[in-house]
N, C-alpha and C positions, 0 to 999 in steps of 0.2 A: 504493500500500500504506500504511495505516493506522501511523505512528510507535509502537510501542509504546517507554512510558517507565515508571520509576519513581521515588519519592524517593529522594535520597541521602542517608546520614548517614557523616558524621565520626568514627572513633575515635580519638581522639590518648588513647594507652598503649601498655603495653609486651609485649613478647612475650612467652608462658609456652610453652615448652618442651615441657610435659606435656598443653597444647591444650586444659586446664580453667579457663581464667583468660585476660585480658587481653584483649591484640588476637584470637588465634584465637575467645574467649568470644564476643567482642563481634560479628565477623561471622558467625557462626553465629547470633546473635540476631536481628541486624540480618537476617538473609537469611529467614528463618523468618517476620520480617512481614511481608514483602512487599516490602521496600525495598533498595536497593545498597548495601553498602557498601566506601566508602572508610577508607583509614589512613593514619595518621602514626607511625611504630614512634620511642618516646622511649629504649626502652631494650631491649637482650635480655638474659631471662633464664634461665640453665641452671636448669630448674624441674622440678618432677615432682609428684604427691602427696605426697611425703613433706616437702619441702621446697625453700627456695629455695639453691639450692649455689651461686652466684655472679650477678654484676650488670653489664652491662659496657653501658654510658650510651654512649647514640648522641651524637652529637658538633652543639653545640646549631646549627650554619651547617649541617650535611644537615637537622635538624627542620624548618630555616626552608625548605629545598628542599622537602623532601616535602611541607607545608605549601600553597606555593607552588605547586606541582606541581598539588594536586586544586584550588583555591580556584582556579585560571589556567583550567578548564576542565573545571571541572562548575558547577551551581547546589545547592550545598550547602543542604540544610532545615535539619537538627540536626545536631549535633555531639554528644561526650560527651567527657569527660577519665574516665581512669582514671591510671594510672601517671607522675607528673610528679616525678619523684625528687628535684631541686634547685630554688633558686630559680631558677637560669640557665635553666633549661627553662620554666618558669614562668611568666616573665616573655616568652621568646620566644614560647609559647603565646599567652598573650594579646594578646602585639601583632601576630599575625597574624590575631586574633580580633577585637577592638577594632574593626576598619573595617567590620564585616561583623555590623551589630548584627537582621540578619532573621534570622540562624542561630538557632533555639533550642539553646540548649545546659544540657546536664545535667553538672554537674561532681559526681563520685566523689572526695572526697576518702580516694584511699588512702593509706594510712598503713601498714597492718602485712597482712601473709598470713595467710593460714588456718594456715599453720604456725608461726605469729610471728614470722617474717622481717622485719625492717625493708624499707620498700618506700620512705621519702619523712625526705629528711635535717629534724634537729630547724630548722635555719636556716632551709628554706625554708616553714616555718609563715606565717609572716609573710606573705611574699609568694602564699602560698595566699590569704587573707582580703583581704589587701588590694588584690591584684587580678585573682585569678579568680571570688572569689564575685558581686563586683555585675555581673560579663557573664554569671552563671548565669541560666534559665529555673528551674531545680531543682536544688537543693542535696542530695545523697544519704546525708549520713554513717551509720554505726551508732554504736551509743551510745559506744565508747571512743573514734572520732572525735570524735564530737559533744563528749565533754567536753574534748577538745583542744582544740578550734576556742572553745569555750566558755571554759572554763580555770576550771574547776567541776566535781563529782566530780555523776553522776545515779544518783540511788536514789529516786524518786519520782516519780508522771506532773506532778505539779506541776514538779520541776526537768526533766524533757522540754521540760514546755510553754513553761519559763523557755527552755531552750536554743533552741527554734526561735525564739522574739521575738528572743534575743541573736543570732543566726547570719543572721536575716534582717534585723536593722539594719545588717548589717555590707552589704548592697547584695543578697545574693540576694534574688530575685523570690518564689521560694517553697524551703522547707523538707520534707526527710522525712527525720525519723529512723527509722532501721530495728529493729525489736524482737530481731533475730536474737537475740543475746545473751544477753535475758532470760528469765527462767524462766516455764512453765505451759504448757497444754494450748495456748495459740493464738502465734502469730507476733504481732503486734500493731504496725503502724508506724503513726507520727502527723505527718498531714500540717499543713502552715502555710501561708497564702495571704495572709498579713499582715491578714485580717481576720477569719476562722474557723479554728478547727479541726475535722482530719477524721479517721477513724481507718480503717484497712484490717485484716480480720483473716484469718487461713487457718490450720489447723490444725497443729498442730507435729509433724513426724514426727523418729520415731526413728531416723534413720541419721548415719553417718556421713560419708558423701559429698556434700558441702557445699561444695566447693571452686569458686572461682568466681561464688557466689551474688551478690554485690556487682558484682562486673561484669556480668554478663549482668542482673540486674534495670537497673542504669543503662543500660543497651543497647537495653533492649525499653520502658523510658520515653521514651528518645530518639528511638526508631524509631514510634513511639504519637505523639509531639508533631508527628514529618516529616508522618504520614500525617492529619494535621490536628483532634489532639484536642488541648485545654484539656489544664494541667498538672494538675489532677486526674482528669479522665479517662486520661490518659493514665500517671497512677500506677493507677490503680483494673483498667487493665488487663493491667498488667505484672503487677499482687500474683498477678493469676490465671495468666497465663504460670507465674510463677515456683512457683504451687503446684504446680502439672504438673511444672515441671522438677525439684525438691525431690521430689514424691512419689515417679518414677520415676527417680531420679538412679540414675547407673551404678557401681557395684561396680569401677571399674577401679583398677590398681594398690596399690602398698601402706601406703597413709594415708590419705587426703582425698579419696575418688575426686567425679568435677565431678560436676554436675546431667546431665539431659538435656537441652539444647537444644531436641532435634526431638519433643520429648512429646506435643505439643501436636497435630502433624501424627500421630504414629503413631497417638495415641488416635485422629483422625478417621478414620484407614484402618482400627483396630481395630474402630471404627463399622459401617463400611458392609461389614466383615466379618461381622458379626455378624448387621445383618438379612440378607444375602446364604443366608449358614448358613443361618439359623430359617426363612426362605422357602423354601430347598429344604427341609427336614423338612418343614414344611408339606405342601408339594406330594407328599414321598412320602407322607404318613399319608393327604391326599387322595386317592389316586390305590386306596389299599386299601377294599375293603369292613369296614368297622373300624368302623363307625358302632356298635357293641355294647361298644366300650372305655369309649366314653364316658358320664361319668358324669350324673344330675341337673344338679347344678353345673356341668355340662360342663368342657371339658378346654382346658387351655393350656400350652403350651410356653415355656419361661426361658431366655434365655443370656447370659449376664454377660460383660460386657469382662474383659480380663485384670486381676484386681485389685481388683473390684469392691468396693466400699465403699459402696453409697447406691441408691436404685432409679431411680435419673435411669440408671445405668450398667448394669440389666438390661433384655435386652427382651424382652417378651412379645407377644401377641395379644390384639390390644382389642377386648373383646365376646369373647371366647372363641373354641372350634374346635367347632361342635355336631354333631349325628346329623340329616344330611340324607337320607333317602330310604335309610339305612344308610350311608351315606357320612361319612364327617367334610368338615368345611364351616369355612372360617374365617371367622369375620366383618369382620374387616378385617385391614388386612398389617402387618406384624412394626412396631412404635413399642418407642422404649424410653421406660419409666415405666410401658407399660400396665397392670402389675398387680402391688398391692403383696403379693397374698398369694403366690403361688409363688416372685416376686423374695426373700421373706421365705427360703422356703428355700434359694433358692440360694446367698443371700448366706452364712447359717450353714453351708450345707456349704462352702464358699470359706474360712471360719474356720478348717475343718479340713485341708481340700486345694484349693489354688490351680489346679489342674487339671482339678479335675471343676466345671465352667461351665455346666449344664444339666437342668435337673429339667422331669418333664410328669409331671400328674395323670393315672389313669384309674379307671375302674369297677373298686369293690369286688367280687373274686370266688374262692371257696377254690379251684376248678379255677383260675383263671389262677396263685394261688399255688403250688398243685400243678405248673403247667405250669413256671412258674420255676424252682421248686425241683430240679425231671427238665434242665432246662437247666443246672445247675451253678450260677447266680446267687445270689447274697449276698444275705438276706434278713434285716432286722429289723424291730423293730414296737415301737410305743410304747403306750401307756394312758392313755387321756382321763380317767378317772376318777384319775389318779394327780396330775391338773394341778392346780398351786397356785392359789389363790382369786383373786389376784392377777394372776395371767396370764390367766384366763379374764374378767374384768374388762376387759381391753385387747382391744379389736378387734384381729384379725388376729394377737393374737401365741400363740396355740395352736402352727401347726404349725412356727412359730421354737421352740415350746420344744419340743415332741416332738424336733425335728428334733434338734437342741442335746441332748437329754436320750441319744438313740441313737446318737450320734457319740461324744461324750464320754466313754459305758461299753463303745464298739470301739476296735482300732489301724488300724481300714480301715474304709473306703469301700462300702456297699454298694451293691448293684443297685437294690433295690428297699428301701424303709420304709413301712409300712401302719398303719392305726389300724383299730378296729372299730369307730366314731363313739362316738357319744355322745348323752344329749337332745338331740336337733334338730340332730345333725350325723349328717350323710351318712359311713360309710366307704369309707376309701381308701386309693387303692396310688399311691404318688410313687416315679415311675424317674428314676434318677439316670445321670448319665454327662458324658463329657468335653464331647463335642458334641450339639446336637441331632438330626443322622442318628442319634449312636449309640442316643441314649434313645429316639428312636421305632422303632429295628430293634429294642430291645429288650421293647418295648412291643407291638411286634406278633407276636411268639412271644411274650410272656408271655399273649398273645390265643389263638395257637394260628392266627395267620395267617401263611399260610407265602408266600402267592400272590397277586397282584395278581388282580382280576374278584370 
């Protein structure tokens, strides 16, 4: 039987209590890439969202054990440090590190919580710099670190850039400072390799739930260097980790709730949900003699991840769903990006309701509108001719703004939204719905097709 193995990585920090932060941040990182990991607990903390309620420091001859313990019988890749509270930890860190210079290691210099909790006494600054940074592979501070370590205030990317040259003379290998902190629409961290700079950006969301962000980005850089990428590779693909974990961070308890760890995986299963869905619609709208729904421009089916934001994350039917023999026909199977004009509305209805994921075009006709209408269905309509000069100038952005124009002047959701074209536009009926079975059942009584044959 074939050995299956993985990398290891190291977390030498501290417990956090509330499972957002620390050692639990760290292995949940570390597990999520593929790789084991092991620990070193330096300190536990009664911790939660709200804040850190006390500190109670493991005793520095157990670090050396546990320590000893994994480095006696595993083959350690990376490491990371988070939580090194004194210098006596510090120091014992390192000298169990020091023999053992194939580890990459990412040192987190913590310093303070998300709740502003002291994490790392003023004394053991010192012995931060001067002997854990030159065993670092990557140095991780955010900028109030960074000006500690620095001992200079940063308000400028010129003093950034000053601060990575100073932090990486002091022995790190390389530098990232973290943008968290700063203000503007992007995240923006500045990496240092002692001969270039490089910058990482990902867009800044509005929540509050942030807690932990420092540890689990050091976590999933360490776990990127085990599985054998360069220290910038291997930042380049934590920033994206970490936007997943930041965009869908969890609402738990009552301060600071953590990131998501598992983002990353649930978006993949929310994936293969999605085209699983839009195939069977597919196969039911195939399966009807319905080839009469469908329009000139023929017809295609949307369905948005949860949350969708960009049309990488809608998917549709590439090449359309056409009229075969009266049959509807797809021409190939469910891609997500394949189409940015219906992805266009679903995204805008998604502005309004996070729940309704699914819009499909069909054939302008006042009997199927009538037939709607006799069904109970929620019907509105926009005007081509009401469209600003500006918007019909932009490919594809007509039925973003209709769409956007008839949401905005309801408090709901409706069935269906139609246009009666325009110069050299076809009119249409766009059905709306949660899923794609719903909008193609909806689509086939708005047909007046009750029966499969």
């Amino acid at each position: 039987m074939t050995q299956h193995t993985r990398p290891v990585v190291l977390t030498i920090a501290g417990s956090d209590s509330g499972g957002g932060a620390g050692i639990q941040a760290d292995l949940k990182t570390i597990t999520v890439h593929g790789c084991f990991g092991a620990s070193a607990i330096t300190a536990l903390t009664a911790q939660n969202t709200v804040g850190v309620h006390g500190i109670f420091p493991v005793p520095i001859d157990f670090i050396h054990q546990q320590l000893a313990a994994v480095f006696n019988d595993f083959s350690v890749v990376a490491a990371k440090t988070g939580m090194l509270h004194s210098a006596g930890v510090i120091e014992a860190v390192c000298k169990t590190l020091q023999p053992h210079p194939e580890v990459k290691l990412v040192a987190d210099p913590v310093m303070i919580a998300k709740s502003g909790d002291t994490l790392l006494e003023k004394e053991a600054i010192g012995a931060l710099k001067r002997r854990l940074l030159p065993l670092a592979s990557v140095v991780t501070p955010n900028i109030p670190e960074a000006e500690v370590l620095w001992d200079n205030p940063i308000q400028t990317q010129s003093d950034k850039e000053a601060a990575c040259r100073a932090i990486h003379a002091m022995g790190a290998k390389t530098v990232l400072i973290k943008g968290g902190h700063e203000a503007g629409e992007t995240s923006t961290d500045l990496f240092y390799d002692g001969d270039a700079f490089h910058t990482f950006s990902t867009p800044r969301y509005e929540t509050k739930n942030t807690h932990g962000t420092g540890c689990t980005y050091s976590a999933a850089i360490a776990s990127n260097l085990a599985r054998g990428n360069t220290p910038r590779d291997a930042v380049a693909q934590a920033k994206t980790f970490m936007d997943s974990a930041i965009r869908f961070s969890l609402s738990l308890g009552k301060g600071h709730g953590p990131t998501d760890h598992f983002a990353v995986i649930q978006r993949e299963i929310a994936r293969y949900a999605v085209l699983l869905d839009l195939q069977k619609a597919v196969d039911l709208f195939s399966a009807h003699r319905a080839g009469g729904l469908i329009p000139e421009v023929q017809t295609n089916i949307a369905y948005g991840l949860p949350l969708a934001t960009n049309h990488d994350e809608v998917a549709a039917i590439p090449g359309r769903v056409v009229n075969l023999n009266g049959y509807p026909h797809a021409s190939g199977c469910p891609a997500f990006g394949a189409s940015r004009h219906i992805a266009n509305i679903v995204l805008t209805v998604l502005r309004f309701s996070p729940v309704h994921r699914s819009v499909m075009n069909i054939r302008y006709d006042p009997d199927f509108l009538n037939n709607a209408e006799k069904l109970g269905f929620k019907i509105y309509s926009f005007n081509r001719s009401n469209e600003p000069e500006d918007i019909k100038e932009r490919e594809g952005s007509t039925l973003e703004w209709g769409t956007h124009q008839v949401l905005a002047s309801h408090n709901d959701i409706p069935d269906i939204i139609f246009d009666t074209g325009g110069v050299g536009k076809e009119p249409m009926i766009r059905v709306i719905g949660k899923t794609p079975a719903e909008v193609v059942s909806k689509a086939l009584k708005t047909g007046g097709i009750q029966k499969k044959g």
